[in-house]
N, C-alpha and C positions, 0 to 999 in steps of 0.2 A: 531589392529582393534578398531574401537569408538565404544562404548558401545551403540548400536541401540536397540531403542524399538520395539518388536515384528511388530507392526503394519507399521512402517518406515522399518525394514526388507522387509513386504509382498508389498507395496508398488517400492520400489527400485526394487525389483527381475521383477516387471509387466513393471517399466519407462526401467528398462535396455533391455529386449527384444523387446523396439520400435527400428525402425531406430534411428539412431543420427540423431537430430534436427538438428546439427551444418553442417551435410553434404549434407541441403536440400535448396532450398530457399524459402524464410518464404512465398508467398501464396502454397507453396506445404504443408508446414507443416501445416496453416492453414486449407487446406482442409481435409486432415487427422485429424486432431482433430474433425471435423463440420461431418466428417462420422462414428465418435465412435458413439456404441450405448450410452443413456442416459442411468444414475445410477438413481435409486431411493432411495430418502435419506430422513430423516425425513425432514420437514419444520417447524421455528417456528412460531406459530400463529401471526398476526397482524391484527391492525383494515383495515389496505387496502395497495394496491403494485400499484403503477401507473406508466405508461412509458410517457415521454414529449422530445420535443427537444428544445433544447435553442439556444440561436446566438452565437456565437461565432466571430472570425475577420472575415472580407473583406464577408460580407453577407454568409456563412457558419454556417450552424447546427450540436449540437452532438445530440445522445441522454442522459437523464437520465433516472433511477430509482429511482422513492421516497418509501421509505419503512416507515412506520406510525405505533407507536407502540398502542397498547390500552392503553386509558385512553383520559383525557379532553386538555391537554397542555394548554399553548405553551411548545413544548418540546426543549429540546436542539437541535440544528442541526450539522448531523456529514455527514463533504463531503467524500467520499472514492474514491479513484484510485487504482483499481484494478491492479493486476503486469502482467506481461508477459514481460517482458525484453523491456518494448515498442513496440515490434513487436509482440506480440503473445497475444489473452485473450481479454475480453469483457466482458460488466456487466452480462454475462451468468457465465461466471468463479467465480464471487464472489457471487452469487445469494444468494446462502446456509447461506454462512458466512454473508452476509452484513440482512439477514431477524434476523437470532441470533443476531448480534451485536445489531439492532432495538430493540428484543424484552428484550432482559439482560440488557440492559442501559435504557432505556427508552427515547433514542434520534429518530428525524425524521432522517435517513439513505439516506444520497443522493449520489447513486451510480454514474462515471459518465464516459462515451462510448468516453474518448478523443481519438484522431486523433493518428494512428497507421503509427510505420516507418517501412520500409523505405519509404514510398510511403509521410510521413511526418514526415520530422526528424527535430531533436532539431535545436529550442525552439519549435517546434508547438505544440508538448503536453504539454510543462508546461505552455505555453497559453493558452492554452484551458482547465488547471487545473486552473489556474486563472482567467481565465473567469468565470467557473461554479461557482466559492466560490463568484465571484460579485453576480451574479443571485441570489444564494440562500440569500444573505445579503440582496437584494435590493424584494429578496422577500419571503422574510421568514414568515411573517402576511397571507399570502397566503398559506404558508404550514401546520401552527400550529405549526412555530418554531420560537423563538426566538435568533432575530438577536444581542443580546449581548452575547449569547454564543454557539458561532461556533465551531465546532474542526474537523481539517483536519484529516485524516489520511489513510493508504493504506498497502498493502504487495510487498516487492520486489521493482520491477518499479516503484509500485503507492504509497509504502514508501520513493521512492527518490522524487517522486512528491510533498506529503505530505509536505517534508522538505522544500522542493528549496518554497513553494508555501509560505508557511510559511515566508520563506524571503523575496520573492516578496512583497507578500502587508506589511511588513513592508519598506520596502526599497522605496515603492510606495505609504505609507500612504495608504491603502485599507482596507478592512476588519479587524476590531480585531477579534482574533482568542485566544479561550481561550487557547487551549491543542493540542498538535498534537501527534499520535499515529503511530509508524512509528515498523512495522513488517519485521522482517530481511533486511533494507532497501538500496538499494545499494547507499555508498554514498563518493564513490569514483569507478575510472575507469582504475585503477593504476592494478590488476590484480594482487598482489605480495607479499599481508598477509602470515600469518603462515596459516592461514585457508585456502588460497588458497593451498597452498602446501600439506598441510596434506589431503585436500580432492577434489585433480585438477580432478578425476575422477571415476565414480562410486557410483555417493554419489546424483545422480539426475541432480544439475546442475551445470555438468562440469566446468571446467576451460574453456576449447576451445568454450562453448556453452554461455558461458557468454562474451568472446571476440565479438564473431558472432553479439551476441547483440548489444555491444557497438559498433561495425563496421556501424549497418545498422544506429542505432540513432545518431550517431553525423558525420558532415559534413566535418570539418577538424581536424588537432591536436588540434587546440587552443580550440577547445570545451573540452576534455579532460580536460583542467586547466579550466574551466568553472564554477563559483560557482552554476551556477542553472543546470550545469549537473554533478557534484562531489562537493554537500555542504560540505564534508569532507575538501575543500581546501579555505575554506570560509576566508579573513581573521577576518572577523567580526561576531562572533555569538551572539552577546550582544543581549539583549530585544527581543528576541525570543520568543513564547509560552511556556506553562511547558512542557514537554515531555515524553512520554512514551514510550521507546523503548527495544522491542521482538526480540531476535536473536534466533535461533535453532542451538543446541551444534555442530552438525557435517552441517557444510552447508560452501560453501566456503565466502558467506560474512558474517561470523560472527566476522570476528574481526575488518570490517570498519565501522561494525553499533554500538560494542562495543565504539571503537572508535571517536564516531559522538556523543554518550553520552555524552563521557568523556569531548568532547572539547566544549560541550553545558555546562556542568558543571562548565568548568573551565572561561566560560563568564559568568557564573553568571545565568546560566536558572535554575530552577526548573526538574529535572531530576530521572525518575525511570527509570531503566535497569536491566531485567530478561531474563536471559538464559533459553530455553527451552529445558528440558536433553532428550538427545536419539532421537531427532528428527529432521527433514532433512531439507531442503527449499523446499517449498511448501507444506508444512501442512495444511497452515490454511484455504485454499480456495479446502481441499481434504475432504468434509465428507464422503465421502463413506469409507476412511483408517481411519481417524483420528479425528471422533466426539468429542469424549470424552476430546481429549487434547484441540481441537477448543474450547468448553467447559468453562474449564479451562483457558486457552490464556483469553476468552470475560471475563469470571467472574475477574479475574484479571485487563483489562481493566475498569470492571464496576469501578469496586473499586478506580481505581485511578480516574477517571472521578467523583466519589462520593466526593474524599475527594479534590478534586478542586476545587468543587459546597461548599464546608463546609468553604475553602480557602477564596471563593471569598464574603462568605457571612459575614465572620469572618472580612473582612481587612477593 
């Protein structure tokens, strides 16, 4: 057994006597999630939380949230994509974590509601993740952020987002993007790590619950070999942002996010990668289990994003 931290214990023991997600279809699952009661969990302070909808393709709106930290700015601007395997989760799911991320960094937080599969499967959410990062570039003076230092980032789903977005406006000459931040991120679809195997079941989320996933998100095989739906199979990762990538020890994709490091490394990017011990996937968007490591994870976070600001001031 992997050495679980109390709190990833009491957690698991509550996700294992739900249904299996993987034996529902996802607006069943969604509505069971929207009839849990609400946790009440600390919040942290900002000067203000605003909801907006932006455009997106073929006349289509998402929403976001802007989270504004206190103080004068312009502050750094950081987009987040929230996870749920693409089918599950909403800027409700990251609310907690993306107000901490605001107030511990000192960036304006742009939470952002893309387009959920199956009902819209790949590319439309990493569309509509590359949509948002136009918007906030083209209007960041409007936020109190500064549009020469952007940083993507996300958990799960919305750390594959994170990444694939990342290569998009490079690959599309679009937004520069200082840092991307990518939280146990899925970034391959290949299902067949050591980490898949050591932890296909009982450890939150499944082997089988993560197929389910990739089944509803992508359309045929050939997406599967897809760089903007498995950057793991990229063959180019050169001139990337720097990066900062969060795995959780016992989680089944922790060794393709380890892995997406390494091959950022070996292009030449700018790369931190820290394993977070005893703890499961889906931590970081959990404060009612798991504050204190959340905590911990952002202060971490702050700190690389500090000494990026020190990087870029220095070159």
């Amino acid at each position: 057994m992997p050495n679980l931290e109390p709190e990833a214990k009491a957690y698991l023991k509550l996700f294992n006597e739900m249904p299996a997600i993987q034996s529902m279809d996802p607006q069943t699952v969604r509505e069971m999630f929207a009839q849990a009661p609400p946790v009440e969990v600390e919040l942290a302070p900002l000067a203000k939380v605003e909801n907006r909808l932006i455009p997106v393709s073929e006349g289509e709106e998402i929403k976001i949230r802007i989270y504004t930290p206190e103080g004068q700015g312009p502050f750094p601007l950081f987009v987040y994509y929230h996870g749920g395997g693409w089918v599950l989760g909403d800027i409700e799911t990251s609310d907690a974590s993306c107000r901490m991320i605001a107030n511990r960094t000192g960036c304006v937080v742009v939470s952002v509601d893309y387009r959920l599969a199956p009902e819209y499967k790949f590319p439309i959410p990493v569309q509509d993740g590359y949509a948002a990062l136009k918007w906030v570039n083209e209007n960041a003076a409007s936020l109190n952020g500064s549009a020469s230092n952007i940083i993507v980032g996300g958990d799960s789903s919305g750390g594959n987002l994170a990444a694939v977005v990342s290569m998009m406006s490079r690959d599309l000459n679009g937004p520069k993007i200082t840092a991307q931040v990518l939280i146990y991120p899925v970034t391959n679809l290949g299902y067949d790590t050591a980490s898949y195997e050591a932890f296909q079941k009982g450890f939150g989320l499944d082997r089988e619950l993560m197929i389910w996933f990739g089944n509803h998100y992508i359309r045929t095989e050939a997406d599967l070999k897809d760089k903007y739906a498995a950057p793991l199979l990229a063959e180019d990762l050169s001139n990337l942002p720097r990066a900062f990538v969060v795995t959780a020890e016992v989680d089944v994709l922790r060794d393709e996010g380890i892995a997406y490091g390494q091959r950022l490394k070996e292009a030449g990017v700018k790369v931190e990668t820290i394993c977070e011990k005893g703890l499961v996937h889906g931590y970081f968007t959990d404060m009612a289990f798991f504050s204190d490591r959340i905590k911990g994870t952002i202060s971490k976070i702050a700190q690389f994003l500090n000494r990026a600001d020190q990087k870029i001031e220095n070159a």
